[in-house]
C-alpha positions, 0 to 999 in steps of 0.5 A: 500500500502506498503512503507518501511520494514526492517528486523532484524535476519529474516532468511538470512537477519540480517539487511535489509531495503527494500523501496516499490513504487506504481505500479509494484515492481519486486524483484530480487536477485540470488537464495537463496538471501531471496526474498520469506523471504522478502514477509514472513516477509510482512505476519508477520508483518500483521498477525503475527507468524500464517502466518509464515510456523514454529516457531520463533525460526527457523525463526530467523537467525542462531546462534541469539537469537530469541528475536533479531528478529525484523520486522518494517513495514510501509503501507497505508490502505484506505489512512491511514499510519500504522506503525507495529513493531513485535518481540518474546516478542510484536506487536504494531501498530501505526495509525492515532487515537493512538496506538494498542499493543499485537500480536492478538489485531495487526493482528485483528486491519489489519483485520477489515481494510481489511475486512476479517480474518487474515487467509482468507486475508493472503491467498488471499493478498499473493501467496507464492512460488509454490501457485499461484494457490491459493484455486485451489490447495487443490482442486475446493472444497476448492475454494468453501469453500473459497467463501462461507466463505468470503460471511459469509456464516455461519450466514445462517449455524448458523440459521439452527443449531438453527431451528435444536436445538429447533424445533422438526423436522423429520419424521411424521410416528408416528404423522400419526399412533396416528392420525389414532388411534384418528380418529379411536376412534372417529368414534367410538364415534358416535359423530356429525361432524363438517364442517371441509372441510369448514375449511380445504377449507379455509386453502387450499385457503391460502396455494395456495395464498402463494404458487402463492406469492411464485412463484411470488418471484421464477420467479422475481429473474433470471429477476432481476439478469439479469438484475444486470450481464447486468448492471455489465459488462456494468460497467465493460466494460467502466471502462476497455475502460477508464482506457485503453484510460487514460493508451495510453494518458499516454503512448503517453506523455511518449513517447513524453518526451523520443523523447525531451530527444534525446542525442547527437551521436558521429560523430566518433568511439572510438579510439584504445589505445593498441599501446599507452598502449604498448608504456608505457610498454616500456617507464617504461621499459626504466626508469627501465633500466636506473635507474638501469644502474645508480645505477650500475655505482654508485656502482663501483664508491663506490668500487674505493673510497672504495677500491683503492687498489685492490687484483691483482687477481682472488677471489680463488686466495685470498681465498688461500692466505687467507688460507696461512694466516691462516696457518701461524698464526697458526704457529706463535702461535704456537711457541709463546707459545712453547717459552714461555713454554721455558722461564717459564722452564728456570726461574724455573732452575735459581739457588739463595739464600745461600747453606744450608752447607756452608751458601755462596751465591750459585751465588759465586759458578762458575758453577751455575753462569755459567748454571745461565747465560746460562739460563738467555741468553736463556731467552732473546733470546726466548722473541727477538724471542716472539717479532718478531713473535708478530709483524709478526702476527699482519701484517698477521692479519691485512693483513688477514683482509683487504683481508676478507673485499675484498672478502665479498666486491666481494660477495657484488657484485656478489648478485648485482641485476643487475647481477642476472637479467642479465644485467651486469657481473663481470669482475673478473681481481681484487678483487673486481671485476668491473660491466660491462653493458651486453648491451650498455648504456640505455638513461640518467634516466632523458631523460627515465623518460621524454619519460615515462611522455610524453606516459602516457600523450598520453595515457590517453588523448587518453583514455579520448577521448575514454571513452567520446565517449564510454558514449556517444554511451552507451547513445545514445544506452540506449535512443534508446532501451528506446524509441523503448519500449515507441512506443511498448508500445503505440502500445499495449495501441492504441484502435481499429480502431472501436469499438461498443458503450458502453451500456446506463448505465443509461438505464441499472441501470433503469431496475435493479432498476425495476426488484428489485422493483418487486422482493421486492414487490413479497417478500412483498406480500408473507410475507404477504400471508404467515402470513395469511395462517398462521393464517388461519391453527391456526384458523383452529385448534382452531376450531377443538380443540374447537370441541373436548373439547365440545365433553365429551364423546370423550375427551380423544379421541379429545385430542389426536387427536388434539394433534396429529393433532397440532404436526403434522402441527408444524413437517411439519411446522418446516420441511418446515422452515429447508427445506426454510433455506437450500434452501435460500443457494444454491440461495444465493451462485448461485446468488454470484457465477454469479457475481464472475465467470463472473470477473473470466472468464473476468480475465483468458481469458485476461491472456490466451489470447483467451476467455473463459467462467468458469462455476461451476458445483456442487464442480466442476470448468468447462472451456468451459464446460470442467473440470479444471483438463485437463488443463496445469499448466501454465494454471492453475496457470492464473486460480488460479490467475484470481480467486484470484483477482477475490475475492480481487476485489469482497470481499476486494474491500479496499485491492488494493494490490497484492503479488506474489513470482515467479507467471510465474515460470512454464510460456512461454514467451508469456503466461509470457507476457499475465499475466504481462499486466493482472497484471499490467492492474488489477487496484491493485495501488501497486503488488509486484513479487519476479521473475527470468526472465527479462521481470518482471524487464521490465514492472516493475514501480520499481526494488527491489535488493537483495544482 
């Protein structure tokens, strides 16, 4: 039984753990999302990389490196726990008695456990998507092949591939022609006869004793077997009555336990909470409009602190004053440096020192001292005109100046976000301008945001009491669906109003065991007749050999004769041998065959739901004596599956384990149905389906997600 798997760089899966439950596990994810990984990474973990449908390498999540890949696996097999850890570079297996290391030494460790090859166990423990049918797929040879080899078969092939190897065997034409020589030259030898119809009488009558032994064994071996197929579907009919009264007491006390746990159902509907919900909308909006209507207040009070002198106004008309400014300072400027061009032209033409003739002070001249004056007077009166117009350009720069903070100060307020949300305008008599509310005054923010708190408050006690109720009814809903399934399902498991007794096991068991007493005592007796008949046909020719040694005259003669004679009886001999061998074969499989399809057929009308007798002809699979191939693929696949856990139940009885990936794909609900009880009444303590429908994850004992 499984228990816990996790997957490194397996395919799609870069870190999963997945844990296992006994009873019916149904794995269910979304396409794509690695179900069928997951029952892949199960093989190899138990067999290895050979149970994997290509290498490691591709089975490793894309773009990581093949040595990442790591499957651990843990599992009960016949009640001991195992621990498998698998990757590229090694296996080991941990179990109770100590540790086995190496992939093939792992995969051989589980198969002697199970009882049967890594190969054959692979491919009856596990039915891979689109395989349910099994064996049935490569054909009804191919499910013959399959049984014969898990009932080793091959020791009865190897025995006759020895008999074939070193006995002489074949046709005895020849040995008859240099016989007939012989006996030819003897005759012609004139030589006295001896009594060789005694002898041959006598061999005769062994042959006949043998013969009757033989048929004796023939004849005890169909009471013997009925016998057995009596016993067995007595067996098989009690455990099925038992497990089917222990499954309805189950039922029956689950169903009791779901009807203690009753919960409580609200005596009221939830209630409606939109105009709540709608109340809060409006209160939020409130408090938004109210805050906002504050912060607009505040923002004109700024300005009349800031800014009590305003611009008696419109905005353009600052603009243009602001350009006259402009204008103006240009001006000013302008004849500032004019005049100081005046002054530098001036002082250059200011006559001093002394006259180069004369040597007198060139100041003592009156006409220079007079354009000197001039010149000096001109100079003054440019610097009185640079001062004034210094001290007018400073005012009408500073005038410039505070209408410039007046204008970005009306900006300010015309990007304001109550204006561009539209609830206030400017009244633009002044620059800057005033904020005036487009509506009438909101509440205080305080008395808003009071409302808002009190709705929230009624909203989401509201929403308590709904979501209270609402649990309550999803509970109440969720018991009442639990426990109409508990009554359904012990309506299912009710035995019948009246049923015929079970057979005497007892009774039973006695006949068998004396039909196999005549079988072995028949057996015994023509082992016994066979040895002297044996005996009497070496007596025979050594008689005969002895007749023709004391024959001078025809030794030659006599010697080929009983050579001939003697190889003949060996041929014969050896080709009776191969032709028992071979025989044993077929008696051995039909003998098998009866056990294993009357669990077939057993299994297969469960899942059809309507009996049905599966028969084999030749290599050839019969339903009601029709052949196989007429059936739907629905059908078939309950056959495939019928035979599958035929063979685990009849060959792997150590094995209670099943897993299939998507067994109802090609399915209706009510065939769905049929084979889900099959399973789940199949005796397997652990199945594990990967599927997409919801009737699995319904009967399933636990639900394995994939995301």
């Amino acid at each position: 039984m499984l228990e816990k798997i996790t997957l490194t760089n397996f395919q799609r899966h870069e870190n999963l753990t997945v844990e296992f439950a006994p009873g019916l596990n149904a794995v269910k994810a979304s396409n794509e999302m690695g179900k069928s990984t997951l029952l892949l990474a199960v093989a190899y973990a138990l067999f290895g990389a050979k149970a994997l449908p290509y290498s490691l390498d591709e089975t490793v999540t894309w773009g990581k490196p093949a040595g990442t890949l790591k499957v651990e696996l843990s599992l009960r097999l016949n009640g001991a726990p195992i621990h498998i850890v698998r990757t590229k570079s090694g296996a080991e297996l941990t179990h109770e008695g100590g540790t086995v290391t190496g992939q093939r030494e792992t995969a051989q460790y589980i198969a002697d456990l199970i009882g049967a090859d890594a190969a054959m166990s692979g491919k009856l423990l596990i039915a891979g998507q689109n395989d349910v049918r099994g064996a049935l797929a490569a054909g009804s040879r191919g499910a013959v092949e399959l049984i014969e080899k898990l009932a080793d078969f091959r020791q009865l092939d190897e025995l006759l591939a020895l008999l074939q190897d070193h006995l002489v065997s074949g046709s005895p034409a020849a040995l008859k022609g240099r016989l007939e020589q012989a006996e030819k030259a003897l005759a012609e030898t004139q030589v006295e006869p001896v009594d060789e119809a005694a002898l041959n009488a006598k061999a005769k009558k062994a042959e006949d004793d043998a013969a009757q032994a033989a048929k004796a064994v023939k004849e005890s071996v169909p009471t013997l077997r009925a016998a057995e197929s009596a016993l067995t579907s007595a067996l098989r009919a009690a455990s099925d009555r038992s497990q089917r009264d222990a499954r309805y007491t189950e039922r029956k006390e689950a169903l009791a336990r779901i009807v203690k746990e009753e919960p409580e159902k609200p005596a009221a509907a939830p209630e409606p909470v939109a105009h709540l919900e709608q109340g809060v909308i409006l209160a939020e909006g409130q408090v938004a409009a109210a805050n906002l209507y504050e912060e607009m207040r505040q923002t004109n009070a700024a300005m009349d602190e800031e800014y009590p002198q305003r611009f008696p106004g419109s905005a353009n008309q600052l603009r243009a004053e602001i350009v006259d400014l402009g204008d103006k300072l240009t001006h000013i400027q302008s004849s500032i440096r004019q005049w100081e061009k005046d002054i530098a032209a001036a002082e250059a033409k200011i006559q001093t020192g002394s006259c180069t003739t004369c040597g007198m002070d060139l100041s003592d001249f009156p006409s220079v001292a007079k354009t000197n004056a001039q010149l000096r007077e001109l100079i003054e009166r440019r610097k009185g005109e640079i001062k004034q117009a210094g001290e007018t350009e400073e005012k009408a720069q500073a005038r410039n100046k505070h209408l410039g903070r007046l204008l970005a100060a009306n900006a300010q307020l015309a990007s304001h976000r109550a204006v561009k949300g539209r609830f206030a305008s400017l009244l633009d008599e002044t620059v800057p301008a005033k904020l005036v509310w487009s509506a009438s005054p909101p509440i205080q923010p305080a008395d808003a945001t009071r409302a808002l708190q009190q709705a929230r408050q009624t909203l989401q006690e509201a929403q308590s009491r709904t979501a209270k109720l609402d649990l309550l009814l999803r509970t109440h809903a969720d018991w009442q669906r639990r426990l109409e399934k508990a009554q359904q399902a012990v309506q299912e498991a009710a035995p019948p109003a009246s049923e015929p007794p079970l057979p005497d096991i007892a009774e039973l068991t006695a006949k068998v065991e004396g039909a196999r007493r005549v079988h072995e005592n028949a057996l015994y007796w023509h082992e016994k007749v066979s040895a002297i008949s044996e005996a009497t046909r070496r007596e025979t020719g050594a008689a005969i050999h002895a007749w023709r040694t004391a024959c001078a005259a025809r030794a030659n003669a006599e010697k080929e004769a009983a050579q001939c004679r003697a190889d003949l009886a060996k041929l014969e001999f050896n080709n009776a041998l191969l032709a028992a061998v071979r025989q044993a074969r077929p008696t051995v499989a039909n003998r098998l065959w009866s056990l294993v399809l009357a669990a077939v057929s057993t299994y297969f009308s469960d899942m059809r739901g309507t009996p049905a007798i599966v028969t084999r002809e030749g290599d050839n699979f019969l339903v009601d004596g029709h052949p196989i191939a007429s059936l739907s693929g629905s059908t078939l696949d309950a056959l495939g599956l019928a035979v599958r856990v035929a063979l685990l139940r009849t060959f792997l009885p150590n094995l209670s384990l099943l897993i299939l990936d998507e067994p109802n794909a090609a399915m209706d609900e009510e065939r769905t149905a049929q084979v889900l009880g099959f399973i789940s009444a199949a005796g397997f303590a652990q199945t594990l389906i990967v599927s997409h429908d919801d009737m699995t994850a319904s009967v399933a004992d636990h639900i394995i997600t994939l995301e």
